[in-house]
C-alpha positions in Angstrom: -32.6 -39.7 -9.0 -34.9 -38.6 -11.8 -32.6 -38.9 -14.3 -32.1 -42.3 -13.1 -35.1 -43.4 -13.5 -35.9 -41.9 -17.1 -32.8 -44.2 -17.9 -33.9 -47.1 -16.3 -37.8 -47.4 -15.7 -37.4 -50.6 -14.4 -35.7 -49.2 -11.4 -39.1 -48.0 -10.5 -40.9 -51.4 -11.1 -38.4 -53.0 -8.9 -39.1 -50.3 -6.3 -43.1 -50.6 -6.6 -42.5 -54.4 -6.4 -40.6 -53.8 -3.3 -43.1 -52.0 -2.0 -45.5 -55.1 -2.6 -43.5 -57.6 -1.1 -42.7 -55.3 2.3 -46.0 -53.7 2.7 -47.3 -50.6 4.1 -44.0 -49.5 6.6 -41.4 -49.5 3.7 -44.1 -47.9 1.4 -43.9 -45.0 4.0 -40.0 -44.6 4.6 -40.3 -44.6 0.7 -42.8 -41.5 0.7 -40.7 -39.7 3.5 -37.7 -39.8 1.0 -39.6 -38.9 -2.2 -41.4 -36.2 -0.9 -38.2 -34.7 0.7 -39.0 -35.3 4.4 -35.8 -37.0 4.6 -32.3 -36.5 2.3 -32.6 -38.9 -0.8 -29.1 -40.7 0.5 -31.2 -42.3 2.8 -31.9 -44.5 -0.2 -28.5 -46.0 0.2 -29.6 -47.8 3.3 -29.3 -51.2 3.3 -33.3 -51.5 4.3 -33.5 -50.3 0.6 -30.3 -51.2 -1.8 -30.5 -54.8 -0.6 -34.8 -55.2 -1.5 -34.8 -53.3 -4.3 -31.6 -54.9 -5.8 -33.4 -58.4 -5.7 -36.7 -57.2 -7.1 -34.6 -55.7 -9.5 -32.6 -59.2 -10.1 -36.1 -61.4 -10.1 -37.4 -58.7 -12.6 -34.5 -59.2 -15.2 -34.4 -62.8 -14.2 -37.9 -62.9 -15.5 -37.4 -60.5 -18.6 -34.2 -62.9 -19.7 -35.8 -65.9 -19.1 -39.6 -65.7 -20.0 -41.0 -65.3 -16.7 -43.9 -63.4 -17.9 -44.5 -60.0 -17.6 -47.8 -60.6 -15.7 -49.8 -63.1 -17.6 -52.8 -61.4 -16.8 -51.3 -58.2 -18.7 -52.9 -56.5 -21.9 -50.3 -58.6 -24.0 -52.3 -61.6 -22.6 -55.8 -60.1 -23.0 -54.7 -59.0 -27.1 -55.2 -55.5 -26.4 -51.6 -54.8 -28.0 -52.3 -57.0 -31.0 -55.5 -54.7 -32.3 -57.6 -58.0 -31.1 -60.9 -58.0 -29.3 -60.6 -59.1 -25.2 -62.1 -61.6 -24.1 -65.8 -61.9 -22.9 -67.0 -59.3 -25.2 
């Protein structure tokens, strides 16, 4: 699972925006299994493959096709461009 995720980080942003859209129940069946309370296959569920396989969809939808990766980001604000943010 680990080395999954050092491969591909944006597993874990589809997970975390999984965790968004279903709220507070899936964000604890999601602790049970990271911290080891339950086996890791548990993953395999459908409760998880099919949510975190569309997060993971919209999230390469928006990557391919200029969706934005959160407008509100430092991109936006100029931080990664050495420029000053705004309001100061």
């Amino acid at each position: 699972m680990i080395q999954l995720c050092y491969r591909y980080p944006i597993l874990m942003d589809a997970a975390t925006a999984a965790m968004m859209r279903k709220g507070d129940k899936f964000l604890a069946r999601w602790a049970d299994i990271m911290t080891g309370r339950v086996p890791k296959f548990h993953l395999l569920h459908p409760d998880f493959v099919i949510v975190i396989t569309f997060e993971l969809v919209v999230l390469l939808f928006k990557r391919l096709f200029g969706g934005g990766w959160g407008k509100k980001g430092a991109v936006a604000e100029g931080v990664l461009r050495d420029e000053k943010p705004k309001g100061d």
